[in-house]
N, C-alpha and C positions, 0 to 999 in steps of 0.2 A: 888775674893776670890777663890783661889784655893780648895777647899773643893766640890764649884759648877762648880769645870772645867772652872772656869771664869779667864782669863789671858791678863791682861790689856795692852790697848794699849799704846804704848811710844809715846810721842809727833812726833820724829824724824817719825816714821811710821807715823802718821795722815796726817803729812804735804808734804809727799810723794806721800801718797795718793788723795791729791788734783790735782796731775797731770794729775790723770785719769777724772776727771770730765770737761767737754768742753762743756759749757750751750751756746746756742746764745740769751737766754735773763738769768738773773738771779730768780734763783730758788725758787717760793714761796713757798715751804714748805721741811721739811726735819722728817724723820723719822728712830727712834734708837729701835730697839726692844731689846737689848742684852746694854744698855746704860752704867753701871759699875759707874766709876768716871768721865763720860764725854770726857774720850782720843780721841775716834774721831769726837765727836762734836766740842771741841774746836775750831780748825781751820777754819772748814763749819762756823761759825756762825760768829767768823772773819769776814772771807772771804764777809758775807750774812747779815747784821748786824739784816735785816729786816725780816727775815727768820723766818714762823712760826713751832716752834720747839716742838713735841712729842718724847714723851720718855717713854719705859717699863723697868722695872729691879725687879728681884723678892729680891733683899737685901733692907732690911728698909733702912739701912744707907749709902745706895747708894741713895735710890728714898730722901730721906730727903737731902742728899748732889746738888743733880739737881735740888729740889723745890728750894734753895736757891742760886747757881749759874747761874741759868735761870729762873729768877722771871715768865717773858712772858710765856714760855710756858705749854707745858700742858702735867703733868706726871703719871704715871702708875704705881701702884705697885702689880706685878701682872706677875706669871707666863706663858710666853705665849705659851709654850706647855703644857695647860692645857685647858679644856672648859670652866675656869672664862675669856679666851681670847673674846670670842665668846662676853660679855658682851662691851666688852672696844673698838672690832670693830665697833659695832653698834653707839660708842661714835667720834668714829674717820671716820666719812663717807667718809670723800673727800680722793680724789684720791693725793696719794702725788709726789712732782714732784723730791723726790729724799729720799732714802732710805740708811743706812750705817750700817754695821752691824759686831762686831767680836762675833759669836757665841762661846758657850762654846761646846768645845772640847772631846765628848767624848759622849760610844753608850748609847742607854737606853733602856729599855722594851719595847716593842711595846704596846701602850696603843689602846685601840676605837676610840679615837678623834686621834690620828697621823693614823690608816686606814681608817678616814673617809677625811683624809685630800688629801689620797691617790686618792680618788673615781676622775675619768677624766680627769689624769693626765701622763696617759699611765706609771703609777708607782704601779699601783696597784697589783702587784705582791708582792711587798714592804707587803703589809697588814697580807702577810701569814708568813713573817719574826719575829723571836723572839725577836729579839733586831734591834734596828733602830740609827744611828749619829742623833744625834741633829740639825749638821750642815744643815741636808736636812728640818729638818723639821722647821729650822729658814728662811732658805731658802722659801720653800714655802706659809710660814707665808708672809715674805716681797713682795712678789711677788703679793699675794692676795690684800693691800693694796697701789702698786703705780700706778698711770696713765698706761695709753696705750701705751704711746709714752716713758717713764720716765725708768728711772734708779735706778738698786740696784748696790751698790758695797757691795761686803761681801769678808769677809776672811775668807782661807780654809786651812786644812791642805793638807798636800801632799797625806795623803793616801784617799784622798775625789777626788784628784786633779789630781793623774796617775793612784789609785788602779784600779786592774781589778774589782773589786766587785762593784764595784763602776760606772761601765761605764754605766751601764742603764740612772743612772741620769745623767750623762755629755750629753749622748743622747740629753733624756726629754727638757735637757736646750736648744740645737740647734736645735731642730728639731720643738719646742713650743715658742722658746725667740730669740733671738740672745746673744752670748756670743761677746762682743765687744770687751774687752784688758784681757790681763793676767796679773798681775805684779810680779813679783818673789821678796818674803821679806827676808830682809838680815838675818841671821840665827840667834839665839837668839834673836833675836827681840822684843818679849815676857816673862817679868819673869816668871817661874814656869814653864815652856813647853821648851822643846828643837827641834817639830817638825819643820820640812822646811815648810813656809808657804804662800800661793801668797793670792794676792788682784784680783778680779774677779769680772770684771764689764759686767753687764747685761741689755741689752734693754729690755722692756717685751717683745714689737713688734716684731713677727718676719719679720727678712729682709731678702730678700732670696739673695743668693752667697756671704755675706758679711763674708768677710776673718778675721782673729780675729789678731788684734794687740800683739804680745807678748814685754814683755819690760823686759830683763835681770838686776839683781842687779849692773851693770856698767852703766845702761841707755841706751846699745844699744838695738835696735827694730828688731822687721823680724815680716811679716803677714804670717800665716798660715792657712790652709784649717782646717772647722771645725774637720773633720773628724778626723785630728791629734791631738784636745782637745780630743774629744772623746775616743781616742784610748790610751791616757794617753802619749802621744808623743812615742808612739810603734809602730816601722816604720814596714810596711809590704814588707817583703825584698822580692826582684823577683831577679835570676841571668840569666846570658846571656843563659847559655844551657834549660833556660824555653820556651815550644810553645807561641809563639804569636799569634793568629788567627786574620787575616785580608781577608775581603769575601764580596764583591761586590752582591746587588742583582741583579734579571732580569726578574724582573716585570715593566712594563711600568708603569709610572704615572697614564695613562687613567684605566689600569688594577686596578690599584689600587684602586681609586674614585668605580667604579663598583662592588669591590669586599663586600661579606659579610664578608670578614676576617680582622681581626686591622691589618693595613696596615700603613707603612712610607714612606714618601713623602717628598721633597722639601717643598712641602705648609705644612706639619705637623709640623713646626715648628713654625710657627705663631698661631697654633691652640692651644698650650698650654702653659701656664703663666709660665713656670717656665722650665730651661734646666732639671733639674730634673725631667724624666716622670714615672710616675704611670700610665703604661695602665690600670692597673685595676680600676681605677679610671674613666680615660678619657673615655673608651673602654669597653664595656660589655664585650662582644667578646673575649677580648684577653684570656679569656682563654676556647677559644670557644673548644674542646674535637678533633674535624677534622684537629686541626691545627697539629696534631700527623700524619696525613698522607700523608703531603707534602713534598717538599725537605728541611729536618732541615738545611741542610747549606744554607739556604736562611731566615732564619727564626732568627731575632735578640732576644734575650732573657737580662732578671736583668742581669746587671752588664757589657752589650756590650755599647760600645762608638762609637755611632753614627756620621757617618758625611758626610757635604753633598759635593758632587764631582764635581758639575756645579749649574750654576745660577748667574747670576749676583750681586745679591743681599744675594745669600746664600750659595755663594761658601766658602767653608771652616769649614761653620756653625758647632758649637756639641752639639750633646745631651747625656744626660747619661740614661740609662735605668734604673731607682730602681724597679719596679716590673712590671711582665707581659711579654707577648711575642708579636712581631708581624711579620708580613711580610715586606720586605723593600724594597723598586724600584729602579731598575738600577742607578738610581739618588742619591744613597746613596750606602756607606761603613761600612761596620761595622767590630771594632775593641773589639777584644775580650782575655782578658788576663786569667793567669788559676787560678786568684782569683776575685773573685767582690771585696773584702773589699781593696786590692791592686787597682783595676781598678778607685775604686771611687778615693781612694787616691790620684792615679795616674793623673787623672782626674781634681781633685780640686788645683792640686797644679800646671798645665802645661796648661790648657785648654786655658786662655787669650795669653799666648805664643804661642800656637799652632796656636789657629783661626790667628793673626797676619801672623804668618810665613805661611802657608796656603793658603790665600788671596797673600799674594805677589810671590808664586812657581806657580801658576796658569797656565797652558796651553792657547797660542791659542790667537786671536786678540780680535775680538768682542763678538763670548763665550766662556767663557774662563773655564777650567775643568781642574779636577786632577785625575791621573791616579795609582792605584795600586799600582805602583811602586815608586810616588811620597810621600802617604802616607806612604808606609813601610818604606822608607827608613828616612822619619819623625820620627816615631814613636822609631824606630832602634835609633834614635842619641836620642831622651827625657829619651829612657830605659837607656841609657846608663850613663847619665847623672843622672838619682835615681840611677842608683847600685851604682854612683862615689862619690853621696850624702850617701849614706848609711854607704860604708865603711867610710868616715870619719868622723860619726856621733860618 
């Protein structure tokens, strides 16, 4: 119903959208909070025959038309941006092991229950906003109800999907979920709407470095770094006449172990879960107030690309700095460009290329190291290779 920004899905789209779903057992349950006339249930239930199927839709003669095309399951009439939701989760306990959803399109008031929805979601800034999309807040609905390991797919418009206003949430989603595929929907796809709109599939679980599948309306693929969901696929352009900072430290290893300062190491990379480091996190220290009195060009800071120069086992290695500073040992490089949000980029989209070619430029017979000049002159052909990406983007 167009009147509630409701824009029903076309068969040809559901069964599109079944390409994004890759179960290694099949799916016992399936949940629709935005259900309409059942467009993207169809197919799932095909597909599932056995699949126990929930459904919300706030039109009578919607929830009346799914009590009688889905005898089995079990439906809802009932606004779920509203706190009568709160009632019908209590009904719906279980964790479901697959979610589908085409929200309705368009902003609304900010009500109490969409800022309480906000509360520990690192969206909470969302709560002081006057007007709120629906989309997030269908969004977050779904996300509350399936498994751990389990998937939503929702569709979004474009301006949820590149807006800059919009980027906190694209955040939210990588940084708390995994964003798994992108699917770009053929245009008019939907009566009553003319926006461009993708299919957006969600693990709740986050995985950490997982590159997110895009799949253009032709069906050809490319993976990309989340950073570039995030970023609304806005490339952050670097040209050749920009500094590159590449600066070896020259603290000893031993020095290091000893020191009361957050220090990097060869062995610092085994000490924490994830290429991604938060000294402030790992490190009390890192932002111990003396570290202002030592030699800053020795000193790695957010947003330098760490790597390691020698070791057998961790020649090549990288890490990225997202917040915090430390000291770094002769045993490490650090590569630093004049934007962080460029650097990560940069980063997420060359780093398994890099470590590769790295490892195999190696100096030396039994230990084997990389020298200054071996990096720079890396780093020099990957820059060059983004700006050659850029212009033809």
């Amino acid at each position: 119903m167009q009147e509630l920004n409701q824009y029903y899905t076309e068969k040809s789209v559901s069964n599109r959208l079944l390409s994004l779903l890759a179960f290694k057992s099949p799916p016992r349950s399936c949940l629709e909070l935005c259900a309409g006339m059942g467009g993207l249930i169809e197919p799932i239930v095909q597909s599932w025959p056995t699949l126990k199927l929930v459904t919300c839709d706030i039109d009578q003669g919607n929830h009346s038309y799914l009590k009688k095309a889905y005898p089995t399951g079990k439906h809802f009439l009932v606004d779920v941006t509203s706190t009568k939701f709160e009632t019908v989760i209590k009904q719906c306990s279980s964790e479901y092991d697959l979610a589908i959803c085409n929200p309705p399109f368009c902003w609304s008031k900010n009500k109490p229950y969409y800022r309480s929805l906000f509360n520990g979601t690192q969206l909470e800034n969302y709560a002081g906003h006057e007007r709120i999309r629906l989309e997030i807040i269908f969004a977050l609905q779904n996300i509350r109800l399936i498994g751990r390991t389990k998937t939503l797919i929702i569709i979004l418009p474009e301006l949820i999907v590149k807006g800059t206003v919009f980027r906190q949430f694209r955040e939210y989603l990588v940084q708390n979920h995994s964003v798994d595929k992108i699917m770009k929907i053929e245009p008019n796809s939907f009566k009553g709407t003319e926006a461009q709109t993708y299919a957006i599939s969600i693990l709740k679980e986050k995985r950490q470095n997982k590159k997110i599948e895009k799949i253009n309306i032709d069906g050809t693929k490319e993976n990309i770094p989340p950073l570039e969901f995030v970023s609304g696929y806005k490339t952050l352009n670097i040209t050749s006449d920009q500094q590159v900072d590449i600066f070896r430290g020259n603290w000893t290893g031993k020095k290091c172990n000893q020191s009361e300062f957050p220090t990097f190491h060869t062995t610092s990379f085994r000490k924490h879960k994830t290429d991604i480091i938060d000294l402030n996190k790992s490190s009390l220290p890192s932002i111990h107030p003396k570290l202002d009195s030592l030699d800053s060009s020795k000193i790695a800071k957010e947003g330098d690309i760490l790597i390691a120069r020698v070791g057998s086992r961790t020649i090549g290695r990288m890490a990225f700095v997202e917040r915090g500073r430390c000291i770094i040992s002769d045993c490490i490089i650090s590569v630093r460009f004049p934007s962080k949000g460029y650097a990560r980029q940069f980063y997420e989209r060359y780093k398994d290329s890099m470590q590769s070619r790295l490892k195999e430029i190696g100096k030396g017979t039994c230990a084997k190291y990389l020298t200054h000049s071996d990096i720079k002159a890396l780093i020099t052909e990957f820059t060059a290779l983004e700006i050659s990406r850029t212009n033809d983007a």
